[in-house]
C-alpha positions in Angstrom: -4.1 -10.1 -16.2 -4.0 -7.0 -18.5 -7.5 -5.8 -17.2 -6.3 -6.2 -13.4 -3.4 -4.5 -13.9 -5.1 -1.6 -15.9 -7.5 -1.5 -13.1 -5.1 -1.2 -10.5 -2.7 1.2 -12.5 -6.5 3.2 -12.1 -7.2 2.5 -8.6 -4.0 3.6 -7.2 -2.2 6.0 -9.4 1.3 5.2 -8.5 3.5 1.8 -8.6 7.0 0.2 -9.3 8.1 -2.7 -10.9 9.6 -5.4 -8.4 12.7 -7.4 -8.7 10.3 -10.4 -8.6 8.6 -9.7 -11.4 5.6 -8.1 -9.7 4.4 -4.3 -8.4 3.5 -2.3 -5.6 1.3 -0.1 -6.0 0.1 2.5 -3.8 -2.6 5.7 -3.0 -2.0 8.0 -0.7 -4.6 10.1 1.0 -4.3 13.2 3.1 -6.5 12.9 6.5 -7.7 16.3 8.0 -5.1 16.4 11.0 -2.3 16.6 8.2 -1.3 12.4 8.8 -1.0 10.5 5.8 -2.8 7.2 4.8 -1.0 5.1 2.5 -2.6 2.1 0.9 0.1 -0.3 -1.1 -1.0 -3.3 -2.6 2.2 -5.8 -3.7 0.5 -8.1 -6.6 3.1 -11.4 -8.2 4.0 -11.3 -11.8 0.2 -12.5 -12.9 -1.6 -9.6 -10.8 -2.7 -11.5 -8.0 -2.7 -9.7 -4.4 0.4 -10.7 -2.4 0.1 -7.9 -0.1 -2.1 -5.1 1.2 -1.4 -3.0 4.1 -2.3 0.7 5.1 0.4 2.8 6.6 0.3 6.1 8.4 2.9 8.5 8.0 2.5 11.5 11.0 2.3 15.6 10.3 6.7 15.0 9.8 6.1 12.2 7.0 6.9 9.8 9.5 6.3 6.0 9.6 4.0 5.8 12.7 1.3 3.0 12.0 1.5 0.1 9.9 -2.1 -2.2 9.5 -1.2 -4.9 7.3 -4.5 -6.4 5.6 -3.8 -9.4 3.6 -2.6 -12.0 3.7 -3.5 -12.0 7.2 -5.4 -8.8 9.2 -2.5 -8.2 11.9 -4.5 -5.3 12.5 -2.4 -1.5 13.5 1.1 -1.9 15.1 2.8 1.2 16.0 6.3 1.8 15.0 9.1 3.5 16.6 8.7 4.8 20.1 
């Protein structure tokens, strides 16, 4: 567990502490057009993936794409209008 979790704490850069007992943790990387991908991975108290999805966040920081990758590939839903 301690190896994972270093390993993510690595990989992403960023995370919280849930009220589960687990973590997101997330990366966020600028694209050209000035959108935003961010990549947040939810693990359970042990370190094992719950969650992984990749959200896109427009030129105004706002929520416009969500592709949720695990536990199922829903593939990218838009948000708002």
């Amino acid at each position: 567990m301690r190896n994972r979790r270093r390993q993510n704490e690595r990989k992403f850069g960023n995370w919280e502490e849930l009220p589960s007992g687990g973590r997101r943790y997330w990366l966020d990387v600028r694209g050209r057009s000035g959108w935003l991908a961010r990549y947040v991975k939810e693990v359970d108290e042990k370190e094992n993936t719950t969650a992984f999805r990749q959200e896109i966040y427009d030129e105004k920081g706002e929520l416009a794409e969500v592709h949720e990758k695990f536990p199922a590939d829903r593939g990218h839903v838009r948000v708002g209008g």
